[in-house]
Backbone bond lengths (Angstrom), bond angles and torsions (degrees), N, CA, C in turn:
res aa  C-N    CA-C-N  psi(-1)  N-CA   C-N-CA  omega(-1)  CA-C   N-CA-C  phi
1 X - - - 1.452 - - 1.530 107.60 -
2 X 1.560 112.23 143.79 1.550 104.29 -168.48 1.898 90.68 -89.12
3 X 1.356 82.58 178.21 1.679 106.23 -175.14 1.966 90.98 -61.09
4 X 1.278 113.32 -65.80 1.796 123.38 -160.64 1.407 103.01 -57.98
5 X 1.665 127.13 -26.10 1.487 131.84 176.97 1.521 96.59 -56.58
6 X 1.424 111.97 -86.37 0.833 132.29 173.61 1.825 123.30 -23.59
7 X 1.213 114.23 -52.57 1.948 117.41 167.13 1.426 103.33 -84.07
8 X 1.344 133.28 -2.87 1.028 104.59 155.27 1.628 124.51 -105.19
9 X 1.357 114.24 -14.27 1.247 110.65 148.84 1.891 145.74 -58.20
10 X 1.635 93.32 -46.69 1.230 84.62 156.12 1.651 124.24 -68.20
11 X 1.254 112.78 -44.38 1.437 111.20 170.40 1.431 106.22 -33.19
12 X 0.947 148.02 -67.36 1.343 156.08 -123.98 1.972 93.92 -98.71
13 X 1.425 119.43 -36.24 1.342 118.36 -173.90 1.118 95.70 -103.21
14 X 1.294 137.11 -26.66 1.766 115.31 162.95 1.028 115.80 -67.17
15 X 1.704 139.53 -16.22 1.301 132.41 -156.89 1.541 70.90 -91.18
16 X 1.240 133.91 -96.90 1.455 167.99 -178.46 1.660 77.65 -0.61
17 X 0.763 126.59 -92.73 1.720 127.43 -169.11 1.461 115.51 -39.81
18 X 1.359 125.70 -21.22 1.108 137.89 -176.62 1.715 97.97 -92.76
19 X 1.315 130.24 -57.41 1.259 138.70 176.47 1.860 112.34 -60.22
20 X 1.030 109.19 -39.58 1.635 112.63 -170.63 1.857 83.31 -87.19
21 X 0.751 132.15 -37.40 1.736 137.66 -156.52 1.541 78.79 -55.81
22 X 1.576 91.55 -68.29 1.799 86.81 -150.01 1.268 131.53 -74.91
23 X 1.658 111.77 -5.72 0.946 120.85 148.93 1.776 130.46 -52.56
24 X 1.218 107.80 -51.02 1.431 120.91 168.53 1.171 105.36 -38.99
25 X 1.516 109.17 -58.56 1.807 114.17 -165.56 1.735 115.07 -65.48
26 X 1.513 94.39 -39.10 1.577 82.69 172.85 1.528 132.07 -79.25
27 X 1.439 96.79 -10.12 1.457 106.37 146.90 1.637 143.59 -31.53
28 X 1.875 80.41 -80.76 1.717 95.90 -173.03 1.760 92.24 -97.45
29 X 1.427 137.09 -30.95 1.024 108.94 -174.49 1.579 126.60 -84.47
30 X 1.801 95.73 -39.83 1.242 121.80 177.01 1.382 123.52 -62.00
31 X 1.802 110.36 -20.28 1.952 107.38 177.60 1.545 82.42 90.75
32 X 1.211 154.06 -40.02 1.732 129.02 -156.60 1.585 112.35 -67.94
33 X 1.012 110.68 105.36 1.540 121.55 -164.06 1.761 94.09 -79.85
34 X 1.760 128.21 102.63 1.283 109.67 169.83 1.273 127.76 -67.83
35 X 1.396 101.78 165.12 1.637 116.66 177.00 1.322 107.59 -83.83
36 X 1.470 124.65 166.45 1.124 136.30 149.37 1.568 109.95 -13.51
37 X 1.667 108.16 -84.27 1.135 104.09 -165.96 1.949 127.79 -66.66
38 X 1.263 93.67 -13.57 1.431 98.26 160.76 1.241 121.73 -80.24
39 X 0.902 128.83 -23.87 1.871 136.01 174.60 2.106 92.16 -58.63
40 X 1.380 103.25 -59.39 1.230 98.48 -172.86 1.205 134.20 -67.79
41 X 1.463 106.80 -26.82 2.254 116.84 158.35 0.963 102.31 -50.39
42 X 1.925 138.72 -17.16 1.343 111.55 -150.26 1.735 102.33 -106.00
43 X 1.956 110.56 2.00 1.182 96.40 -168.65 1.785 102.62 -93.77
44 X 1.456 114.85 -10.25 1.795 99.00 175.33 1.632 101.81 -77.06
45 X 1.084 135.14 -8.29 1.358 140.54 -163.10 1.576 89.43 -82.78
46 X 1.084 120.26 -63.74 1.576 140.94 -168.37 1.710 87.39 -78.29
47 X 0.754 160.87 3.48 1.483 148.69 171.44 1.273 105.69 -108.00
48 X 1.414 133.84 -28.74 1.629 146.50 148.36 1.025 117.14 -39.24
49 X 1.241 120.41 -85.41 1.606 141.15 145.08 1.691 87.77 13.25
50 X 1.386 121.06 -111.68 1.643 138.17 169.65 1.416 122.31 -10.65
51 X 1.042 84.87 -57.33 2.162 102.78 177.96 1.590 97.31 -57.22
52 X 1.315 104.51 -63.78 1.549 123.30 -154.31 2.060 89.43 -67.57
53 X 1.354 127.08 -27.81 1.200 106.90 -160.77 1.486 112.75 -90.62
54 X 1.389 119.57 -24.80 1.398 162.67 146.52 1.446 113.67 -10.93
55 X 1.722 100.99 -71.50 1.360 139.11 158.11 1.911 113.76 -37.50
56 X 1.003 101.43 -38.36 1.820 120.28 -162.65 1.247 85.87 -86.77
57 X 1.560 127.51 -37.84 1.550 123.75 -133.91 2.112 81.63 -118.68
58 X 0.956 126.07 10.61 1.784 116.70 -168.45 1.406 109.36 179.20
59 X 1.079 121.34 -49.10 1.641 118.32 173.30 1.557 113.54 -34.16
60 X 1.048 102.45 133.08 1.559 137.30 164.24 1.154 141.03 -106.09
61 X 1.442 137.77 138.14 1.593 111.08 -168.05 1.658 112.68 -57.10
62 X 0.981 130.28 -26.89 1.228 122.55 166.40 2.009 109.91 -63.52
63 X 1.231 116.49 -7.02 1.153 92.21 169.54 1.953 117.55 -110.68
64 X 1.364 94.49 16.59 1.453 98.70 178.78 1.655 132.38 -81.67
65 X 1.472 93.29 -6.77 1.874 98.93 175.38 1.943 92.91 -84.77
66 X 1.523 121.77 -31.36 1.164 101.33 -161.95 1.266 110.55 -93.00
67 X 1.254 109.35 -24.47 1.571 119.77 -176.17 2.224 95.76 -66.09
68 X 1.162 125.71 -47.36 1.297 123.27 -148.88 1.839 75.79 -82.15
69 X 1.093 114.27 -38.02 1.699 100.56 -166.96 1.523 113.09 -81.10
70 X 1.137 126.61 -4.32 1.938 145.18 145.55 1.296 82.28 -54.11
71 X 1.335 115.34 -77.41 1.828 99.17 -123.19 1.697 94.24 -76.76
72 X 1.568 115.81 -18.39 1.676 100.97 -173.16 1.863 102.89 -81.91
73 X 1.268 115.47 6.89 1.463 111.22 -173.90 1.686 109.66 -98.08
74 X 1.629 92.97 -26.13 1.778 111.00 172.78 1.645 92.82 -63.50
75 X 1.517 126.21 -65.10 1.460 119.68 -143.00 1.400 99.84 -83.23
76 X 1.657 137.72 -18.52 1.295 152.70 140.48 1.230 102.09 -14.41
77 X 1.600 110.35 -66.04 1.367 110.40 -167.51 1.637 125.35 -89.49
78 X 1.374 110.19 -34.87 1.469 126.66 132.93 1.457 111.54 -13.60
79 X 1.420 125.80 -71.49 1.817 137.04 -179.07 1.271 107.33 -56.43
80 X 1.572 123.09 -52.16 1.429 123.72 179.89 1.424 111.40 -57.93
81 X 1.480 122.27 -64.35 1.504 106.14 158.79 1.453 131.47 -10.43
82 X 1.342 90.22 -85.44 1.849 116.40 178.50 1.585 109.09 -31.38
83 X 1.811 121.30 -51.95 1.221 107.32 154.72 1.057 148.31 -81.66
84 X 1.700 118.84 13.82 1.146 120.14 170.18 0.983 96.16 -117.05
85 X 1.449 157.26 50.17 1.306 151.21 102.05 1.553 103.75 -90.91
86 X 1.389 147.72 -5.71 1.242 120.83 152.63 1.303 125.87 -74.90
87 X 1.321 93.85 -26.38 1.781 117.79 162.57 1.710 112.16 -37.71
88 X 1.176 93.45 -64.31 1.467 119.55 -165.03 1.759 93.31 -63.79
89 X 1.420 114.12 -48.59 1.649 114.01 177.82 1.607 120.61 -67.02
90 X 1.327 109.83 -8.28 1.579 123.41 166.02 1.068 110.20 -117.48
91 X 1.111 137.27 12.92 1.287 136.55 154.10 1.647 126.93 79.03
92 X 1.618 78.15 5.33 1.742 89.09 178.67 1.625 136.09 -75.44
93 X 1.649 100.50 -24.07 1.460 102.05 134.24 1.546 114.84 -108.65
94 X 1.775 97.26 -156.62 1.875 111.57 -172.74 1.473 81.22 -101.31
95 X 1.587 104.09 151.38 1.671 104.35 -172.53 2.443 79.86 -99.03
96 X 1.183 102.97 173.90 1.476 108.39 150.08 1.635 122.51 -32.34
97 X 1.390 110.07 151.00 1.499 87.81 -168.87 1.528 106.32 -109.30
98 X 1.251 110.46 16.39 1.554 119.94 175.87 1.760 105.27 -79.54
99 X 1.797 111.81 -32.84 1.434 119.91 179.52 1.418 111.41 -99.71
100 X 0.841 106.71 -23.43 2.224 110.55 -170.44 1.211 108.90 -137.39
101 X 1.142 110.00 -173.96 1.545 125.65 -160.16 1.146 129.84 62.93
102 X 1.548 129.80 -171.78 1.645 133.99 -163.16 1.866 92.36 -75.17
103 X 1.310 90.36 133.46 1.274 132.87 -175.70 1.638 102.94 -36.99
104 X 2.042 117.46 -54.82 1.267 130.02 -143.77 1.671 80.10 -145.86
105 X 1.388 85.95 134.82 1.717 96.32 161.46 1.252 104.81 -172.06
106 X 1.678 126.09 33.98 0.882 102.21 143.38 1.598 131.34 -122.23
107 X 1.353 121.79 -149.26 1.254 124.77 -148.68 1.790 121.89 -104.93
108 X 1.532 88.07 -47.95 1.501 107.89 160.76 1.585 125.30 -124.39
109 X 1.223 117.02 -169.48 1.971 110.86 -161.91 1.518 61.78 -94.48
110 X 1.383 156.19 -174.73 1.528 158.95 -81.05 1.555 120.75 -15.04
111 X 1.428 95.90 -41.03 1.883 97.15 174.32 1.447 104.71 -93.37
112 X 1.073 114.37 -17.72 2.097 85.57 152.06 1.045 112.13 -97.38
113 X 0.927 151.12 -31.18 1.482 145.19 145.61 1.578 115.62 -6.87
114 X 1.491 98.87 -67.27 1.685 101.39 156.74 1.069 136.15 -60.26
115 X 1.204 133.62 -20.54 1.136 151.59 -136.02 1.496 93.56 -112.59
116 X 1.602 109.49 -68.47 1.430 122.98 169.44 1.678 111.77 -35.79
117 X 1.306 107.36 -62.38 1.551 113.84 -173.11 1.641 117.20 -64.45
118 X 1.335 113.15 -23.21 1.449 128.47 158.54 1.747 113.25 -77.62
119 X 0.834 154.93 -28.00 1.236 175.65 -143.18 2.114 85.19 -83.86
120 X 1.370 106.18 117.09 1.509 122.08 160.52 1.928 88.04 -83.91
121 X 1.512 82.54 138.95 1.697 110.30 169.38 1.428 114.16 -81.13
122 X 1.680 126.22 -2.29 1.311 123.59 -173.48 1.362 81.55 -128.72
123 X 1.533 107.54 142.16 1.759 111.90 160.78 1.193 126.88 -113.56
124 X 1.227 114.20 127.21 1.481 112.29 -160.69 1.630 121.40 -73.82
125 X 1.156 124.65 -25.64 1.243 128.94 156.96 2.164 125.78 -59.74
126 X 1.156 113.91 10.08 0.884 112.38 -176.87 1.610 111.92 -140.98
127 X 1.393 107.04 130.76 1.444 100.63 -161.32 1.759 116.64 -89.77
128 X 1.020 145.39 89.11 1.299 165.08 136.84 1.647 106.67 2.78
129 X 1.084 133.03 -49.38 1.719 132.12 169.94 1.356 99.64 -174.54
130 X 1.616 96.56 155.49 1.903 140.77 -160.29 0.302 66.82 -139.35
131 X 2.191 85.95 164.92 1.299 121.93 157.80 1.612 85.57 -146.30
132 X 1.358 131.36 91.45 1.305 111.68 171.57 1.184 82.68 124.89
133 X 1.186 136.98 -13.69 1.652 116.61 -159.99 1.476 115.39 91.13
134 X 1.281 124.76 -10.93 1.386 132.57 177.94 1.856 98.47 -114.70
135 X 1.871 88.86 122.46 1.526 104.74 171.06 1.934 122.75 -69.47
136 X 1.311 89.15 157.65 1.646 62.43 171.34 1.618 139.76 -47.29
137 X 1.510 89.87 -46.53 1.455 106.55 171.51 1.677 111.71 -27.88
138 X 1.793 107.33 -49.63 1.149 106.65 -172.67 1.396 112.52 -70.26
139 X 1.396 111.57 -42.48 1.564 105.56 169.72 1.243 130.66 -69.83
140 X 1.020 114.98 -1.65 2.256 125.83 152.02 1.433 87.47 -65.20
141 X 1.318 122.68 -79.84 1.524 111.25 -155.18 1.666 117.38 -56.10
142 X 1.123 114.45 -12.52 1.829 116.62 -171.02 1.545 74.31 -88.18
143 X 0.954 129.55 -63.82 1.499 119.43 -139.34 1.842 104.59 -79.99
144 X 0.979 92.33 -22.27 1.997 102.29 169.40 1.384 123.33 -80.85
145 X 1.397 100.81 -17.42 1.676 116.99 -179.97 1.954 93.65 -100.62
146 X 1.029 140.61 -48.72 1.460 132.56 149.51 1.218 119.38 -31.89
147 X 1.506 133.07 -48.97 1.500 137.92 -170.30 1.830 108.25 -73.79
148 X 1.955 96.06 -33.97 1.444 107.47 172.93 1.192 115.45 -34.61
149 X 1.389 99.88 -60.28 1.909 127.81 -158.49 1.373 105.94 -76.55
150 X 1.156 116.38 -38.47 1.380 125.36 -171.83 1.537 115.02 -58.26
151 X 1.684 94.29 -52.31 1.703 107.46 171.04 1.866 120.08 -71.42
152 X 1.352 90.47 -36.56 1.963 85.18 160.81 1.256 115.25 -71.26
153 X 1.054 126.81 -38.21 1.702 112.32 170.12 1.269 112.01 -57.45
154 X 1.250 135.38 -57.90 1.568 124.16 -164.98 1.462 101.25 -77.94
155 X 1.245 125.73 -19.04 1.446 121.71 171.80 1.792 109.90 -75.01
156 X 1.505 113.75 -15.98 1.474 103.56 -151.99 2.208 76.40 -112.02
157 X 1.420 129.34 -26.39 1.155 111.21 164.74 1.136 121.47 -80.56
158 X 1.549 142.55 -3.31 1.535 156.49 143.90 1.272 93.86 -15.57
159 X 1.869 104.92 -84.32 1.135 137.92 -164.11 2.015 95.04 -39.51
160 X 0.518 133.11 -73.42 1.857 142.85 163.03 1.461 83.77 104.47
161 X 1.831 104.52 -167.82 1.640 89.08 -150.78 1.725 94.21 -114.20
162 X 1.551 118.56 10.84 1.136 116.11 164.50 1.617 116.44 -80.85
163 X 1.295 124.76 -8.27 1.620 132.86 168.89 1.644 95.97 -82.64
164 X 1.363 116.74 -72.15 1.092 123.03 -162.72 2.198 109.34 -37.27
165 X 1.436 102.48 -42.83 1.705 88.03 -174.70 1.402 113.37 -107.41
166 X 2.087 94.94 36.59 1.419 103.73 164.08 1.790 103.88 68.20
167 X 1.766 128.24 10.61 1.583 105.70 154.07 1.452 100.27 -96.10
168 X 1.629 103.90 157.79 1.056 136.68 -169.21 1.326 103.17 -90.14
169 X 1.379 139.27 111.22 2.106 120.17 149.06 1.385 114.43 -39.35
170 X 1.279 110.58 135.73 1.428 126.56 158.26 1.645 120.37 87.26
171 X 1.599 107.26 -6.70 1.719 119.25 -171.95 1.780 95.75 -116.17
172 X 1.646 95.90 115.11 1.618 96.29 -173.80 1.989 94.78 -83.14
């Protein structure tokens, strides 16, 4: 296994353990009861985690263009989340309607009835704790848009700079 497999794997499962950690903690230790859409940022985080440990445990330099181009497509999608639940916390889109939106819409006491019993206890359009003015949500997306970059760099120095201007090693 090369040295860059290897730092970028652990990189990638220490961040991920550090990011999913503290989520957990502010969970069960902290009282922050997540929403919907936070339950769901937390599964590319936790799918890293796996990839990335995998990687530590078998990766090869031959497996470092595919492994870095996984994990930047996880935190890609990880980021898109992250802004559509900050979205959803500014109101700039409609969040799910199990977490946001008008309270009552329905018609008779059976469809709120349902409605009620379907009803998430956390709402995702409303932000619960900052630090800075940025929700968590927002700090999934900074830190998923970092993991982005992180994995295009070691994917884009892989590439070294005899791929990059298209010469080949070893073909005169």
């Amino acid at each position: 296994m090369t040295a860059l497999t290897r730092q970028l794997s652990g990189f990638v499962l220490t961040t991920g353990v550090v990011v999913l950690g503290g989520a957990l903690l502010s969970q069960y230790w902290g009282g922050l009861a997540p929403c919907e859409l936070c339950l769901l940022q937390r599964w590319p985080w936790a799918a890293a985690i796996v990839i990335s440990f995998v990687g530590t445990m078998v990766g090869g330099r031959s497996a470092l263009p595919w492994l870095a181009l996984m994990l930047a497509a996880l935190f890609a999608i990880s980021s898109m989340l992250g802004f559509y639940h900050v979205g959803v916390e500014h109101h700039w889109f409609a969040g799910p309607s199990t977490c946001s939106g008008a309270a009552t819409a329905a018609d008779t006491v059976e469809a709120l009835k349902a409605q009620i019993l379907r009803q998430q206890p956390v709402r995702c359009d409303e932000v619960p704790w900052s630090l800075w003015g940025i929700s968590l949500a927002g700090w999934n997306l900074l830190a998923s848009l970092i993991m982005v970059g992180c994995c295009l760099a070691v994917f884009s120095h892989w590439r070294g700079p005899s791929q990059r201007t298209g010469v080949h090693r070893g073909i005169a």
